[in-house]
C-alpha positions as CSV (number, residue, x, y, z in Angstrom):
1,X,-12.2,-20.9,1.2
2,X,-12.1,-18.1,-1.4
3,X,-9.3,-16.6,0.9
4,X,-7.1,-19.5,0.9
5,X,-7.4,-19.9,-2.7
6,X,-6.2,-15.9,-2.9
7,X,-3.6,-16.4,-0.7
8,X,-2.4,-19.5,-2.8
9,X,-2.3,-17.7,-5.8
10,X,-0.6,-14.3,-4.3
11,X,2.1,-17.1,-3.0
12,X,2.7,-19.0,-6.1
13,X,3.3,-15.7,-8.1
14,X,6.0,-14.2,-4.9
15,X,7.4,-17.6,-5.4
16,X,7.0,-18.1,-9.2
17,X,9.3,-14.6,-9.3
18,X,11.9,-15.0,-7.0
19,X,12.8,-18.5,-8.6
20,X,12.8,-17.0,-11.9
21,X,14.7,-14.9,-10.7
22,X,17.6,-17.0,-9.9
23,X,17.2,-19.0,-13.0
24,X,17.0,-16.4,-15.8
25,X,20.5,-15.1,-14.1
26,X,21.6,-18.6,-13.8
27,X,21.0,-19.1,-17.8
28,X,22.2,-15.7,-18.6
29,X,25.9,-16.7,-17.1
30,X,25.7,-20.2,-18.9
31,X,24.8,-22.3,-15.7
32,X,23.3,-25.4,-16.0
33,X,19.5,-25.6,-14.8
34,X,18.4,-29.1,-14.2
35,X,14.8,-28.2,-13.0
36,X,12.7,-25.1,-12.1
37,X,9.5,-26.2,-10.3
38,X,7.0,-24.4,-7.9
39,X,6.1,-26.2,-5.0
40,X,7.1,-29.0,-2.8
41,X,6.1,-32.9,-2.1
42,X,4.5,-34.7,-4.4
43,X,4.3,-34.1,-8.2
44,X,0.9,-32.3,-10.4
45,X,2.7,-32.5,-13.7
46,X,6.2,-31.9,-14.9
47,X,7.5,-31.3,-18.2
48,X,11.4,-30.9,-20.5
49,X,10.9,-29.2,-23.4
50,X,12.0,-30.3,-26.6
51,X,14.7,-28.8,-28.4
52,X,14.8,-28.0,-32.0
53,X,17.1,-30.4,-33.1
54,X,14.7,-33.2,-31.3
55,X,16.7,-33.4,-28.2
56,X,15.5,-33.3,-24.9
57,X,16.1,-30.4,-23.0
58,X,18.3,-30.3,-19.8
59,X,15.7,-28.3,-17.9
60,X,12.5,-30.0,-16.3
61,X,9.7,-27.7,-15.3
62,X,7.2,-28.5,-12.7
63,X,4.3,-28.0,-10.2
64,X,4.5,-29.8,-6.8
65,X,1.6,-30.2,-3.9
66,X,2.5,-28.5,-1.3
67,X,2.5,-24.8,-2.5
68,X,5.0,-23.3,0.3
69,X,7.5,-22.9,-1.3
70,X,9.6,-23.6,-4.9
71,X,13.2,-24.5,-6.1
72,X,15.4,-24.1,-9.1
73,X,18.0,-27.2,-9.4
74,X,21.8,-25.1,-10.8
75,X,24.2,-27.4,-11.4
76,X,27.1,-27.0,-8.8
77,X,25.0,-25.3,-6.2
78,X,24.8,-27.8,-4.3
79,X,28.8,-29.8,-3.6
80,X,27.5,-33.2,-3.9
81,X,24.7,-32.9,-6.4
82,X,24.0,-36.0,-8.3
83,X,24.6,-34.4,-11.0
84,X,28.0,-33.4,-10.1
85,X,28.3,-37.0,-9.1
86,X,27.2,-37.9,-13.0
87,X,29.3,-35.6,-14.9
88,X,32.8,-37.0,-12.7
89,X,32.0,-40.3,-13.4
90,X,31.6,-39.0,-17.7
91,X,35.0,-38.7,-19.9
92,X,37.5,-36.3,-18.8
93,X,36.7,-34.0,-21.9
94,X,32.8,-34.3,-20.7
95,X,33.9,-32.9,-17.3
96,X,36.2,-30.3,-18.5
97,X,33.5,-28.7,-20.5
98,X,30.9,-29.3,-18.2
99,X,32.7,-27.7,-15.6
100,X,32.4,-24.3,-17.3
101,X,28.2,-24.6,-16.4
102,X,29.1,-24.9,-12.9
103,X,28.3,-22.8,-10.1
104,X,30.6,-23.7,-8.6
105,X,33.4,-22.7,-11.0
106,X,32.2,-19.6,-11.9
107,X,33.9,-16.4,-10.5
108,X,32.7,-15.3,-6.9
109,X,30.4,-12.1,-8.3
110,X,28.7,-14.5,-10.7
111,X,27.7,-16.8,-7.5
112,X,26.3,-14.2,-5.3
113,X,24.7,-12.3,-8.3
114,X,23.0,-16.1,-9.1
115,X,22.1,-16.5,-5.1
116,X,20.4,-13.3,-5.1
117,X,18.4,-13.7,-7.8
118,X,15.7,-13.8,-6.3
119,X,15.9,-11.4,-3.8
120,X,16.4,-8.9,-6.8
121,X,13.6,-10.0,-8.9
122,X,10.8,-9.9,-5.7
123,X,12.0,-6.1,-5.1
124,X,11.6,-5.5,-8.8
125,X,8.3,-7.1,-8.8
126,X,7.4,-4.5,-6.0
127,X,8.8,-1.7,-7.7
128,X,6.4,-2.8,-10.8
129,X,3.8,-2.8,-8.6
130,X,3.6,0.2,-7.0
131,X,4.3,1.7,-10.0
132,X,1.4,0.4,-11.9
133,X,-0.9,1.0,-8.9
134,X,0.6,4.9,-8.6
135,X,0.0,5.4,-12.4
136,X,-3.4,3.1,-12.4
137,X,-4.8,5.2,-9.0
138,X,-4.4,4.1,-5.4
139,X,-6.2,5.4,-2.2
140,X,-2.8,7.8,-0.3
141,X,-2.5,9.9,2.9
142,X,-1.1,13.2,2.8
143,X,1.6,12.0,5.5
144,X,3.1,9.3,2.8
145,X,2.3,11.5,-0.5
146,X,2.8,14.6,0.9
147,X,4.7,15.5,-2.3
148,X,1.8,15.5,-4.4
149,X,-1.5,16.1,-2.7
150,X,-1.8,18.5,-6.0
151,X,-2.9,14.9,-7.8
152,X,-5.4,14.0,-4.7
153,X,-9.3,13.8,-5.5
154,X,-12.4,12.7,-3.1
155,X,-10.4,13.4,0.1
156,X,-12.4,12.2,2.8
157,X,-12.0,10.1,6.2
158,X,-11.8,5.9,6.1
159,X,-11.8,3.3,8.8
160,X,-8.0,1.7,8.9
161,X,-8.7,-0.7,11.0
162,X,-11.4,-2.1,13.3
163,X,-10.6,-4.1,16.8
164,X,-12.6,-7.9,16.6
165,X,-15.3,-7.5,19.1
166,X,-15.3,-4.0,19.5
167,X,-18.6,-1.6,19.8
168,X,-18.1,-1.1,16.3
169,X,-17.2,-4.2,14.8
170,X,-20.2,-5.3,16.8
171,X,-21.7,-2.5,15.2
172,X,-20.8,-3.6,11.9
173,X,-18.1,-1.2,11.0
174,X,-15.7,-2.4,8.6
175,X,-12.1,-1.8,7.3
176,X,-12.5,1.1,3.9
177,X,-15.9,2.3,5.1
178,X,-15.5,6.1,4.9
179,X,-17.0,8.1,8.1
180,X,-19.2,10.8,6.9
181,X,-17.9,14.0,9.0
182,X,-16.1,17.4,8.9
183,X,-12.8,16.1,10.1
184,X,-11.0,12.9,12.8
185,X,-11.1,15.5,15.7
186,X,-15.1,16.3,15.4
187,X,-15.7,12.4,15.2
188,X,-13.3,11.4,17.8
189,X,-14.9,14.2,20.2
190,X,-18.4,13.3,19.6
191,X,-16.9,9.9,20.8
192,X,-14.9,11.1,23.5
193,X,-17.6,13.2,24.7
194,X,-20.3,10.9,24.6
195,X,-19.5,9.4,28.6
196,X,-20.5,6.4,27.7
197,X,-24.0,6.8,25.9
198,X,-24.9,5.9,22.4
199,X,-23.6,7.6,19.6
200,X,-24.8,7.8,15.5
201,X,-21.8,6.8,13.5
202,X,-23.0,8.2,9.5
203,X,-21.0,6.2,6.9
204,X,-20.2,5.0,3.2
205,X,-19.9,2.0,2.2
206,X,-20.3,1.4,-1.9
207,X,-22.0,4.8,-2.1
208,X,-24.3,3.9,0.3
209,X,-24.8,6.1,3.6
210,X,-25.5,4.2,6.3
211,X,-25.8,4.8,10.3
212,X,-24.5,2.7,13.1
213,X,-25.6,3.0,16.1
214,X,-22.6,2.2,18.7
215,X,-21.9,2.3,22.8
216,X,-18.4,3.9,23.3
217,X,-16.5,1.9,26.3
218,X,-13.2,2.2,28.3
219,X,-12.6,-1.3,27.9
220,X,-10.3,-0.6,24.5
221,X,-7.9,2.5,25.3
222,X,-7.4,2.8,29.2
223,X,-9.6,6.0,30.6
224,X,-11.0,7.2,27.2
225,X,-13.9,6.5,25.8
226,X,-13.9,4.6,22.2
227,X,-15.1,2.2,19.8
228,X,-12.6,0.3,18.4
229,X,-11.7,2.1,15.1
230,X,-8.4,3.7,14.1
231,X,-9.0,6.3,11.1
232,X,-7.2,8.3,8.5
233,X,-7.5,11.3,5.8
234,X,-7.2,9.2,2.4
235,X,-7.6,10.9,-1.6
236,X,-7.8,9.2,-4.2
237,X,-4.3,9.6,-6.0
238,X,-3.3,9.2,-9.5
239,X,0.3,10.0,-10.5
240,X,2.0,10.5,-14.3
241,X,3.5,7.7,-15.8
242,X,7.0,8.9,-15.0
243,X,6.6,9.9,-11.7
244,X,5.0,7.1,-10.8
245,X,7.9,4.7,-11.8
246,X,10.3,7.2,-9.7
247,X,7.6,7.3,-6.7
248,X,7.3,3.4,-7.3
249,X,10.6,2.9,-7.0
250,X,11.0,5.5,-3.8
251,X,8.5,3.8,-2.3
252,X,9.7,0.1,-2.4
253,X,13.6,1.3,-1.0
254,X,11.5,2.9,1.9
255,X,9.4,-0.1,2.5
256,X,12.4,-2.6,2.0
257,X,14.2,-0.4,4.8
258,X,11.6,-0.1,7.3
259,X,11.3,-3.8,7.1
260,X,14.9,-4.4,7.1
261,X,15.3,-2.1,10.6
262,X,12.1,-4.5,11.5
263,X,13.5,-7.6,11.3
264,X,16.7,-6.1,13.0
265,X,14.6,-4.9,15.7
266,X,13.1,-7.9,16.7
267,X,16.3,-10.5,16.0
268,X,17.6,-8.1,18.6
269,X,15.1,-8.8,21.0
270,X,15.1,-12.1,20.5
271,X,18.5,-12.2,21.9
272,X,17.6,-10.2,24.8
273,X,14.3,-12.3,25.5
274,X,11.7,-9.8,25.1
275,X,10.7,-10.7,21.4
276,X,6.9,-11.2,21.0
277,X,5.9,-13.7,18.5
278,X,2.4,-12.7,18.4
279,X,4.0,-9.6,16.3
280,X,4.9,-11.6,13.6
281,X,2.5,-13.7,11.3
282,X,2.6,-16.6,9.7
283,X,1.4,-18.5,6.9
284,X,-2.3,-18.1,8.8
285,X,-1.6,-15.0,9.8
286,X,-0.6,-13.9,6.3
287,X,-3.6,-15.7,4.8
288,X,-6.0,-13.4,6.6
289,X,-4.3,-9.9,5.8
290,X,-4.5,-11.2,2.1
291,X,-8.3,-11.7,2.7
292,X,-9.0,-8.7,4.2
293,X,-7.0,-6.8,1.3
294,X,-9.0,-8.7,-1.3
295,X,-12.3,-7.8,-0.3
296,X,-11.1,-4.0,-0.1
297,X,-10.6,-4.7,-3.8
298,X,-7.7,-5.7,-6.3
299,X,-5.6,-2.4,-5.5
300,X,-5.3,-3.0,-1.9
301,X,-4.5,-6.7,-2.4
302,X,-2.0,-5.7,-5.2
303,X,-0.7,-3.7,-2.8
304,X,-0.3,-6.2,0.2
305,X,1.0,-8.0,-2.8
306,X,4.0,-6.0,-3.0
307,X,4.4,-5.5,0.3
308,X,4.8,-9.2,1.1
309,X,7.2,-9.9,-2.0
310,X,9.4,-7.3,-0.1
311,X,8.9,-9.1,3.4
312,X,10.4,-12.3,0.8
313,X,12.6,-10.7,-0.1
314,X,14.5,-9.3,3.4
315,X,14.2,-12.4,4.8
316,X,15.7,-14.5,2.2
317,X,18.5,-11.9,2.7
318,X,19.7,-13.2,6.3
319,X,22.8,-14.5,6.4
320,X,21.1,-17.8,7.8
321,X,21.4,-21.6,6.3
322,X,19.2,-22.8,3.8
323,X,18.6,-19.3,2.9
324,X,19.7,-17.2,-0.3
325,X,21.9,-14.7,2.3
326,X,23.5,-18.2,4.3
327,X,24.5,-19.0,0.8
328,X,26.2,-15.8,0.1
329,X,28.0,-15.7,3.3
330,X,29.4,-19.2,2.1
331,X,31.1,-17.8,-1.1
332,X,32.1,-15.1,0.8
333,X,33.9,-16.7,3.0
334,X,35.2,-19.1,0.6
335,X,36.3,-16.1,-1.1
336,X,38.2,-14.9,2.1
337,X,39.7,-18.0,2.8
338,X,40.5,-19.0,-0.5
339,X,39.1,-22.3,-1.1
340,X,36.1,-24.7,-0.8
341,X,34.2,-25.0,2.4
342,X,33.8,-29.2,2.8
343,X,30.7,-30.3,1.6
344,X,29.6,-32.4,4.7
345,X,30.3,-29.5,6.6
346,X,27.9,-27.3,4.4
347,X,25.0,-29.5,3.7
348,X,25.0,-30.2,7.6
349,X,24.5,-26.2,8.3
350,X,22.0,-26.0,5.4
351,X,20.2,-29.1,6.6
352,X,20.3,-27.8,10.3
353,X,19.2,-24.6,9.5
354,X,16.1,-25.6,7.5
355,X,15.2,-27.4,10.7
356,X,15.1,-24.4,12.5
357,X,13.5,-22.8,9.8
358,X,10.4,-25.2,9.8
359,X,10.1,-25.2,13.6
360,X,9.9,-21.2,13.6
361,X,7.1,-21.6,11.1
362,X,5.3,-24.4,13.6
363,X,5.5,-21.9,16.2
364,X,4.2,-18.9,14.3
365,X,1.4,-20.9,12.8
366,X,0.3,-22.1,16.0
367,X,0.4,-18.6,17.3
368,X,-1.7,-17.5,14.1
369,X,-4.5,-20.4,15.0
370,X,-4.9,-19.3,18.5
371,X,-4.9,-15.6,17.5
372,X,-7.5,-16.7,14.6
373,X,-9.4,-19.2,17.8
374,X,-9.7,-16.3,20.3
């Protein structure tokens, strides 16, 4: 339960900035905003400001049920908006000037600048991040920070990741616990070497040495003996202010193109029918990684954090309806061909392509739930 709630918030907030993201840009070019809520389905609470002169404000604000998701409501974003529909049936003078907080009558730059938004704002909210955590102290490797190891402290060895129903998960090994040993090589070989008979694993876990006692097996990687851990060198590192912000921001482009090669990757083989959807996780799937990051403690689950507000942020990117990059390729082709696209013919795309959208998440989710099952 506690993970769920975590997970909830971490989504809300990825959400909560890439909407504001849209809307701040949309204000600061004069757009209308009719509403700016987080959420979907059914309504928690809602409210329009008041303005000073005691009239209400055009903007509502609101929290909805279902949490996956959020929207901001720009006038002209959509070509048969209701409140396109409103304003044209108004005087002529009403229109005229209304027009002017259109999106759709504002140059082509201003559009896409407006539709990506978001994308922008959940890259800058990872840059933040990373910065913060770089300048605050996060646990590095010297093959990602091999730039300042002079700014490491407590190097020693930790356990990356443990297999589910391994010898040592059995054992009770767990992800962070740090192996008490003189380096990977001399722990792996007393593994390696053990043919099969019981080995004493020392570690720490919350400054407390511990011993498990665990049966290497063949059964994980084929003719070698292991136990089901994967392990790194980690420090402690704690960069300057400045540097952090530069190594912050470093580190989000690298991140944003790994995932963006990623996503390629597998779209690819997709296409060529070797894509495996037990690679990719879901709303389940995601649920559990923030889970495990949050009981490593709030600087891993900070840093997931990040990392998933860039994952938002690429995939809102794909030139796809009823996405922020099947938007932009809409104005741009508009701007190629020189006038409208016909409204039918757009909201039909958009409305097609949310389907789609909602049957890849019914398919990932129920690949999550049997992974989580098994």
């Amino acid at each position: 339960m506690v993970t769920v709630v975590i997970f909830l918030i971490v989504l809300a907030v990825l959400i909560f900035v890439h909407e504001l993201g849209h809307f701040l840009l949309a204000k600061a070019f004069g757009i209308r905003v009719g509403a700016f809520k987080i959420g979907f389905g059914p309504k928690i609470f809602a409210w329009t400001p008041t303005k000073k002169d005691g009239t209400r404000g055009e903007t509502e604000y609101g929290v909805n049920m279902i949490p996956f998701g959020g929207y901001v409501k720009i006038f002209g974003e959509n070509p048969d908006d209701d409140e396109k529909t409103t304003f044209l049936a108004s005087t002529p003078a009403f229109v005229k000037s209304e027009k002017t907080r259109s999106l759709a009558h504002k140059s082509r730059w201003k559009q896409v600048i407006v539709l990506a938004g978001g994308v922008f704002f959940n890259v800058l909210f990872a840059w933040v991040l990373y910065a913060g955590l770089f300048s605050h102290g996060v646990t590095a490797t010297a093959d990602g920070f091999s730039n300042y190891t002079k700014y490491f402290s407590d190097e020693r060895i930790m356990v990356t990741d443990v297999v589910k129903g391994s010898p040592a998960d059995s054992a009770g090994l767990e992800i962070g616990d740090t192996l008490i040993g003189n380096s990977i090589s001399d722990i792996q070989n007393n593994i390696l070497g053990s043919k099969g008979s019981q080995v004493d694993i020392a570690y720490s876990r919350d400054g407390v040495v511990q011993d498990a006692k665990v049966v290497p097996t063949k059964s994980i990687v084929a003719d070698k003996y292991a136990i089901g851990i994967a392990m790194n060198d980690v420090a402690d590192m704690k960069l300057p202010f400045f540097t952090a912000i530069y190594e912050g921001g470093h580190y989000t482009i690298e991140i944003f193109q790994q995932t963006v090669v990623g996503l390629y990757d597998f779209v690819v083989q997709i296409f060529h029918g070797t894509a495996n959807f037990a690679d990719i996780s879901g709303p389940v799937g995601i649920a559990g990684i923030v889970g495990d990051a949050a009981r490593l403690g709030m600087t891993y689950l900070l840093m997931i954090t990040a990392l998933i507000s860039i994952n938002l942020a690429v995939i809102n990117l794909i030139p796809f309806p009823a996405l922020d990059g099947g938007r932009i390729l809409f104005v741009i082709i508009e701007s190629i061909i020189r006038r409208p696209i016909p409204a039918k013919f757009t909201n039909w795309v958009n409305l097609v392509g949310f389907g789609l959208l909602m049957l890849l998440m019914v398919v990932v989710t129920y690949k999550d739930i049997v992974k989580l099952v098994q």
